[in-house]
MDAnalysis code that builds the backbone (N, CA, C; Angstrom):
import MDAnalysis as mda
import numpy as np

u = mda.Universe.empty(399, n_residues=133, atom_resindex=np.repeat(np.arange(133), 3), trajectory=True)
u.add_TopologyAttr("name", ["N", "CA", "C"] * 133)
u.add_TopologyAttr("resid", np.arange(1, 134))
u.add_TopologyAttr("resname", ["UNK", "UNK", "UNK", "UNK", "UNK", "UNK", "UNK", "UNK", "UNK", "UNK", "UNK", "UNK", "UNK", "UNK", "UNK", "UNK", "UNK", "UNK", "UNK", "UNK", "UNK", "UNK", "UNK", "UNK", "UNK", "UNK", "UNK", "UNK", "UNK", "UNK", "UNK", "UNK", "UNK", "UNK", "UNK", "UNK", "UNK", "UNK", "UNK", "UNK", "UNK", "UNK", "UNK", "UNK", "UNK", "UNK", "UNK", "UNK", "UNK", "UNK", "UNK", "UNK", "UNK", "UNK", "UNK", "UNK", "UNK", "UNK", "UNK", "UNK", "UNK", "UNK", "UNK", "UNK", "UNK", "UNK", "UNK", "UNK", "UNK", "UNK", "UNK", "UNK", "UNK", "UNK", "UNK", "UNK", "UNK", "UNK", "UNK", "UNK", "UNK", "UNK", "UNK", "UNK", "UNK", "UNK", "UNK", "UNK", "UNK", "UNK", "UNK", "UNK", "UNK", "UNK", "UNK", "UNK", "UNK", "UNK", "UNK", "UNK", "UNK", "UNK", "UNK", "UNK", "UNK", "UNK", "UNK", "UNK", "UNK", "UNK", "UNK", "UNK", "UNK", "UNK", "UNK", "UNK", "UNK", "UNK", "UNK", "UNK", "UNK", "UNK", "UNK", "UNK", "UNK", "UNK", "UNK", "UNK", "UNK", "UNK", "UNK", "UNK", "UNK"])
u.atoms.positions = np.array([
    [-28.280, -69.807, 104.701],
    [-29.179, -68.675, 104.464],
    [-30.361, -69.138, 103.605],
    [-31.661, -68.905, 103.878],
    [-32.743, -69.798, 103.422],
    [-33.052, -67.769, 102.488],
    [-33.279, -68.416, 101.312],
    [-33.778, -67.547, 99.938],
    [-35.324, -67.338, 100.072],
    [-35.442, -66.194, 99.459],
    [-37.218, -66.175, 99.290],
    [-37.528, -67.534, 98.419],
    [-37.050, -67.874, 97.129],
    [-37.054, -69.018, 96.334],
    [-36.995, -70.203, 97.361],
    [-36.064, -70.552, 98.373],
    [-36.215, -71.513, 99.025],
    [-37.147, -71.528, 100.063],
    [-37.289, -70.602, 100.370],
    [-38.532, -70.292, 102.079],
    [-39.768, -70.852, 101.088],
    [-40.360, -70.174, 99.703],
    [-41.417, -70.330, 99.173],
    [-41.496, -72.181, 98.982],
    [-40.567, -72.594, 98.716],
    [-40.239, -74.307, 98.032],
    [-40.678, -74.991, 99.262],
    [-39.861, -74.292, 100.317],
    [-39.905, -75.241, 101.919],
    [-41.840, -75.124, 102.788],
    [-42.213, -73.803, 102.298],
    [-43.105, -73.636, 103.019],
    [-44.227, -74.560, 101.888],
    [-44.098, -74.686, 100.414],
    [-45.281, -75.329, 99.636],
    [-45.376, -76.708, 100.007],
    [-43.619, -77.413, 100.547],
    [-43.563, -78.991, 100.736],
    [-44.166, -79.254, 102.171],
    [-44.570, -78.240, 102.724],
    [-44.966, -78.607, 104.439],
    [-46.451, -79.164, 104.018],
    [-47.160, -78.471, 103.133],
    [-48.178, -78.545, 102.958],
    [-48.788, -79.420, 101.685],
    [-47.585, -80.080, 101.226],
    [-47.795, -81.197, 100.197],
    [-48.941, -82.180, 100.901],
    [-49.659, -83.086, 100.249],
    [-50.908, -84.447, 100.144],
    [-49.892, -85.407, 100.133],
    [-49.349, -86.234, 100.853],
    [-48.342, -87.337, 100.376],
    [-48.758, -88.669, 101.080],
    [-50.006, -88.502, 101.348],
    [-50.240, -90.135, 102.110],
    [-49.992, -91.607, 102.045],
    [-49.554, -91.406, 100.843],
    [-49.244, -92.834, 100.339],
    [-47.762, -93.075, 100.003],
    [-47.102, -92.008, 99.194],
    [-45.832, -92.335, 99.265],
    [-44.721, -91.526, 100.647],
    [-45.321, -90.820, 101.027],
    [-44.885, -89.764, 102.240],
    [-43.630, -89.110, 101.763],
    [-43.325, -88.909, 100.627],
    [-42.401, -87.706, 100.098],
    [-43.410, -86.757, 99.721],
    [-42.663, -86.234, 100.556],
    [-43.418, -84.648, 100.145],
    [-42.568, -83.430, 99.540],
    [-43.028, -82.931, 98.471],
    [-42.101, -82.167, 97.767],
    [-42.560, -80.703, 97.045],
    [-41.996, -79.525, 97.237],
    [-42.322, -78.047, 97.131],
    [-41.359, -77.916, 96.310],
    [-41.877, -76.325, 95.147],
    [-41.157, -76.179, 94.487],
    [-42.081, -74.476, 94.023],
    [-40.806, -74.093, 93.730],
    [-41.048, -72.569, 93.586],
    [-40.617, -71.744, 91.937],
    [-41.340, -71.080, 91.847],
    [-41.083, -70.787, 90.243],
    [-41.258, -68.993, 89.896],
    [-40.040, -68.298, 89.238],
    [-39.848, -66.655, 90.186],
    [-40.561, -66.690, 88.522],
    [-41.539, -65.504, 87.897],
    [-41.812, -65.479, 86.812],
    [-41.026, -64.186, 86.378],
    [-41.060, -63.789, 85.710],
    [-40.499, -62.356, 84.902],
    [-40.643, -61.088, 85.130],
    [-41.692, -60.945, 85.973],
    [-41.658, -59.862, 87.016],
    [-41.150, -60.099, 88.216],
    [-40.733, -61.271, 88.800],
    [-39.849, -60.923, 89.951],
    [-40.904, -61.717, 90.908],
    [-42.475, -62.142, 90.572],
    [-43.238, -62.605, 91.561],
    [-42.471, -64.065, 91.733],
    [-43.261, -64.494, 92.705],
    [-42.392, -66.184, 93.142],
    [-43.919, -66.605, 93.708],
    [-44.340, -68.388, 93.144],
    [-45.286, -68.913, 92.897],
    [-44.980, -69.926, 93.441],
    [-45.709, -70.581, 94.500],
    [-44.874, -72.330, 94.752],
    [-46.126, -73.046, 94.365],
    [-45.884, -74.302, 94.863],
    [-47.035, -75.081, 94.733],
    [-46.111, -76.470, 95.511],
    [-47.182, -77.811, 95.580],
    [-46.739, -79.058, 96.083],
    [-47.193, -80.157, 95.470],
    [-46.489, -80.924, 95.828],
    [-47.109, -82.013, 95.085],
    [-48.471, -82.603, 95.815],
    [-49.493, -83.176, 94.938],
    [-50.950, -83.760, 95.595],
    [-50.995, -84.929, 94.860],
    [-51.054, -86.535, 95.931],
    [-51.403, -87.864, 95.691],
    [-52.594, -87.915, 95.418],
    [-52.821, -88.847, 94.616],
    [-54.215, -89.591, 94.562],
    [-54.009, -91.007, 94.712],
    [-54.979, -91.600, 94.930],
    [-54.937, -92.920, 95.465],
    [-54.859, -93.575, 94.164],
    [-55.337, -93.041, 93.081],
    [-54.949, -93.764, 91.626],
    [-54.319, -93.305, 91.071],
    [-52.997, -93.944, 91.452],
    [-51.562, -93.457, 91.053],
    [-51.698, -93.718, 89.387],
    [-51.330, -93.586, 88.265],
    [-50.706, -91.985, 88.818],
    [-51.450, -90.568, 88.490],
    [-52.304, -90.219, 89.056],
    [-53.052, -89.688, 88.747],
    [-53.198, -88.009, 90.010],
    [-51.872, -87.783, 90.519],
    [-51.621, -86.698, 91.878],
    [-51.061, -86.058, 90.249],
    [-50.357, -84.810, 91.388],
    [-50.144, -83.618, 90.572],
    [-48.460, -83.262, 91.347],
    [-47.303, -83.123, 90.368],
    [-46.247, -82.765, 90.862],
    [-46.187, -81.424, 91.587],
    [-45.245, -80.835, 92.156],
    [-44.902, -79.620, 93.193],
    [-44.852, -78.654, 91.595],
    [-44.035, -78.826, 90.530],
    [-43.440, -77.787, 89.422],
    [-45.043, -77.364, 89.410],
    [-45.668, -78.877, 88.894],
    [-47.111, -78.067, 88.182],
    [-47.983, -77.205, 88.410],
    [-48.339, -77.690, 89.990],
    [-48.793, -76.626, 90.833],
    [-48.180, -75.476, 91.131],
    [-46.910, -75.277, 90.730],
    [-46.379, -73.684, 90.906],
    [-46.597, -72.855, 89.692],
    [-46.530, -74.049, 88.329],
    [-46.842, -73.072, 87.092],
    [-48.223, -73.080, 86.711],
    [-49.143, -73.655, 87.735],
    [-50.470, -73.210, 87.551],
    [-50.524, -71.807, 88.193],
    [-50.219, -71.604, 89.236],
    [-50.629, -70.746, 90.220],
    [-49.858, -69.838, 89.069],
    [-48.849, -69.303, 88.568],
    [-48.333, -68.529, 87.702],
    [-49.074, -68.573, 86.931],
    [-49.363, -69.058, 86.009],
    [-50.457, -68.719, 84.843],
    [-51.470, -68.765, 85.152],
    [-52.196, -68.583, 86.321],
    [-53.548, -68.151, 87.193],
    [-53.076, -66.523, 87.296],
    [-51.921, -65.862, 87.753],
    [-51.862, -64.962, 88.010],
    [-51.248, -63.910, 86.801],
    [-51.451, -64.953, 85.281],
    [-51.660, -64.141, 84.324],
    [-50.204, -64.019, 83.874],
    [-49.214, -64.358, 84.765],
    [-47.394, -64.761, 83.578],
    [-47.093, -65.732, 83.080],
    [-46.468, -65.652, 82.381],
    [-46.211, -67.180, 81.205],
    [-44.860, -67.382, 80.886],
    [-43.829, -66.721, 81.466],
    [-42.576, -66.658, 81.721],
    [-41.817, -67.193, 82.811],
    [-41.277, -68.278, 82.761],
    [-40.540, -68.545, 83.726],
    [-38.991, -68.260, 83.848],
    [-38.620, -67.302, 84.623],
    [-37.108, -67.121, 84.856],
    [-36.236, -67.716, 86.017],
    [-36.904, -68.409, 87.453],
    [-36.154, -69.456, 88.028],
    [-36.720, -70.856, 88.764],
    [-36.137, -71.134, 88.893],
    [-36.821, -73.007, 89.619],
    [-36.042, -73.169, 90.620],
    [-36.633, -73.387, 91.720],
    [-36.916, -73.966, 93.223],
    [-37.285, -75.316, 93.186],
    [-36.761, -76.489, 93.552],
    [-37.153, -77.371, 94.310],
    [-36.785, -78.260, 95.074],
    [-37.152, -78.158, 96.436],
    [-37.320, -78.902, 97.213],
    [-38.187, -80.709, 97.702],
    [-36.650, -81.288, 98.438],
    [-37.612, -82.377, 98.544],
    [-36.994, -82.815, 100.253],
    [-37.893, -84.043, 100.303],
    [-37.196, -84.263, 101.830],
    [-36.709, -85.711, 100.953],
    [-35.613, -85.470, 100.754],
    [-34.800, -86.379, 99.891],
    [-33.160, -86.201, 100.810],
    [-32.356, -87.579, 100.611],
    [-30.888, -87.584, 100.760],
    [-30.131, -86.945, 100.042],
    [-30.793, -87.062, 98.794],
    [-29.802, -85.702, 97.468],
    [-30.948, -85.171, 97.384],
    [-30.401, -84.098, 96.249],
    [-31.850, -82.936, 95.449],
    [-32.068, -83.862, 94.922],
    [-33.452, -83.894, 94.540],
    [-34.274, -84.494, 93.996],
    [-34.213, -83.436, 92.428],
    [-34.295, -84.224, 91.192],
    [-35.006, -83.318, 89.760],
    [-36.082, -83.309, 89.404],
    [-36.553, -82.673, 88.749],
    [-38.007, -82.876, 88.306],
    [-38.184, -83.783, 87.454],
    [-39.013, -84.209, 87.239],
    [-39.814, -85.997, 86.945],
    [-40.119, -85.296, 85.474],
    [-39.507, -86.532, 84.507],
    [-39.764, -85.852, 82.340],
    [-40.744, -85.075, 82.454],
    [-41.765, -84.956, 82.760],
    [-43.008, -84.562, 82.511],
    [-43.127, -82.936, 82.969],
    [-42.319, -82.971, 83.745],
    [-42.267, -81.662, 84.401],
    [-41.229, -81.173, 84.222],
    [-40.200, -81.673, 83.573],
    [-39.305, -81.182, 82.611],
    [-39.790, -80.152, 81.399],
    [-40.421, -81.130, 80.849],
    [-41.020, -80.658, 79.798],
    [-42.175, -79.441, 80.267],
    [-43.040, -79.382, 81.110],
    [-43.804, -78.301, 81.294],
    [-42.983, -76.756, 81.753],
    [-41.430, -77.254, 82.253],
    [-40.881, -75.572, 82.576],
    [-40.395, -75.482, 81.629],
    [-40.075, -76.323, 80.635],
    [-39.626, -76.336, 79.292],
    [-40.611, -75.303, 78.706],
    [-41.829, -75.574, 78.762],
    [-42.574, -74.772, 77.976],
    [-42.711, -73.348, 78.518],
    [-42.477, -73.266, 79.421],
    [-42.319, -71.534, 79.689],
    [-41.314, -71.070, 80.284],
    [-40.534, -71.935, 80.093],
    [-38.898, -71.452, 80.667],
    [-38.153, -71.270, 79.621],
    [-36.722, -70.604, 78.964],
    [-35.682, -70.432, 78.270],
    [-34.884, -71.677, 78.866],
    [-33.571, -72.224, 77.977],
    [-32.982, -73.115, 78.081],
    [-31.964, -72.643, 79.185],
    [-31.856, -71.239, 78.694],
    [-30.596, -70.908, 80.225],
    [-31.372, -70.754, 81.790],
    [-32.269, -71.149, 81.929],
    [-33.271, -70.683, 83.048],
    [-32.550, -71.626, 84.454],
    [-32.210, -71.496, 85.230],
    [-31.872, -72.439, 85.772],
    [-32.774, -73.068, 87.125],
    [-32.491, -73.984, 87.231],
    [-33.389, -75.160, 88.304],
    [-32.408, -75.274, 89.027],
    [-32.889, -74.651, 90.377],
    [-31.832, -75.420, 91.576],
    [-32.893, -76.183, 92.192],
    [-31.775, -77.719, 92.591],
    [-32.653, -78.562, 93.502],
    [-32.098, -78.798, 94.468],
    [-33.036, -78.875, 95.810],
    [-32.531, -79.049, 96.972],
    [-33.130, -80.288, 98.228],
    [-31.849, -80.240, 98.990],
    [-32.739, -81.461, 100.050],
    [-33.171, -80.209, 101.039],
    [-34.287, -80.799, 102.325],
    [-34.825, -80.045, 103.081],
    [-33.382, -79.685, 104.337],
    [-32.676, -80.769, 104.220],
    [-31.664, -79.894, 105.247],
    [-30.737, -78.881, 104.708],
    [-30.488, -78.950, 103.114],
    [-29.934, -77.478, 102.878],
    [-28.955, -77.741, 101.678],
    [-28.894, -79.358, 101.224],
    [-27.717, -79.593, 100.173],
    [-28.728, -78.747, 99.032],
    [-27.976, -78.348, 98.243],
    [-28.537, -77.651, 96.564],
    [-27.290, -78.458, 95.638],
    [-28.276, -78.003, 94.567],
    [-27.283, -78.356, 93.057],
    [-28.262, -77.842, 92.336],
    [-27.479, -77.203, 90.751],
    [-28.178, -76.140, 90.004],
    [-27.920, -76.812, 88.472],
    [-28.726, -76.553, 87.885],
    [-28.636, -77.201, 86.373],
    [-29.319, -76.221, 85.260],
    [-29.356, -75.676, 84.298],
    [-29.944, -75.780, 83.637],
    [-31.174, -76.273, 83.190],
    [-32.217, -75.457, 82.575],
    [-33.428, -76.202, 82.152],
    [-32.830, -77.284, 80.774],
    [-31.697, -76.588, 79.582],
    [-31.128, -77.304, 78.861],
    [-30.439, -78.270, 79.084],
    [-29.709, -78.228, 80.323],
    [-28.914, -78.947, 80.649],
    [-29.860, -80.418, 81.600],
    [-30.760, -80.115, 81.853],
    [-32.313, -81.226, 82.252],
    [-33.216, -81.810, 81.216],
    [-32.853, -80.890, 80.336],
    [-34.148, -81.527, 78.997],
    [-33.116, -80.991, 77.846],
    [-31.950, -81.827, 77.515],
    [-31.410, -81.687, 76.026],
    [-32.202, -82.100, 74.931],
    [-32.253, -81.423, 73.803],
    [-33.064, -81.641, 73.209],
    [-34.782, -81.450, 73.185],
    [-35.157, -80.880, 73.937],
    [-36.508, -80.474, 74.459],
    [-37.022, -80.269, 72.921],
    [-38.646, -81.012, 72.996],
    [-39.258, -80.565, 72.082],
    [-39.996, -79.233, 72.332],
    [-39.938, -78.404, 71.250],
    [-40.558, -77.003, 71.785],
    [-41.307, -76.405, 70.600],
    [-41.774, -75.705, 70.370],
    [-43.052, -74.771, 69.475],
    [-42.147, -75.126, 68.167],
    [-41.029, -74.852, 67.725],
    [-40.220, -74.525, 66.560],
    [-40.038, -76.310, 66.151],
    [-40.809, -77.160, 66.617],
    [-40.371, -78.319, 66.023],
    [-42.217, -78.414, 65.037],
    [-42.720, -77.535, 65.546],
    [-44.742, -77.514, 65.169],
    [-44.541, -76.953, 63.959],
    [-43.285, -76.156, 63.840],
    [-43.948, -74.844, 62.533],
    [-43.314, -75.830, 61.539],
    [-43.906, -75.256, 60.056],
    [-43.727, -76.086, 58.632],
    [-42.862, -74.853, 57.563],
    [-42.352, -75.784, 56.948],
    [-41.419, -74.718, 56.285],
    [-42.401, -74.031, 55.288],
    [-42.169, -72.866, 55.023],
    [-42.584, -72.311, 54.102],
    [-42.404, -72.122, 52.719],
])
């Protein structure tokens, strides 16, 4: 049974830029009202310098003005799920809760679900900025 979360992941990776490495990878992000945002990943020829599938979904979300992330979609045309790459760890980190969960999936249909905490233990987050008083 293909999910709105997964239809959105599958339909952003059709339309991924992958010319150079030819993985192409979608990923979907539901914000706190219930909307669902994908995006894909985009190569550049000066690696590394493309843009992951997460980022482009939490742009398009904070284009449309939410800053809350409550689930994660992603898709890859991978043998296992693929996870999201530190970097993009850390960015659903920043607008996700630790219980938020990330399911990742291959394009023929395997999933596995994790935690944003359970992906980024220890995450640095706002409360490591503030100074004691």
């Amino acid at each position: 049974m293909t999910t709105p979360m997964r239809q959105a992941a599958l339909d952003a990776m059709a339309k991924a830029y992958a010319p150079y490495s030819q993985f192409q990878v979608g990923a979907a992000v539901r914000g706190a009202s219930g909307k669902i945002y994908n995006g894909c990943n985009v190569e550049n020829v000066a690696y590394p310098e493309g843009t992951c599938a997460e980022a482009g979904a939490i742009a398009a979300m904070i284009m449309s003005g939410e800053t809350e992330i409550a689930e994660v979609y992603v898709v890859a045309g991978s043998p296992d799920p693929v996870p999201p790459c530190g970097g993009c760890r850390q960015k659903l980190r920043e607008f996700g809760q630790g219980d938020v969960v990330v399911t990742m999936a291959t394009d023929s249909g395997t999933e596995m679900s994790m935690t944003l905490a359970e992906l980024l233990p220890g995450a640095f987050t706002q409360s490591h900025l503030e100074k004691d008083a």
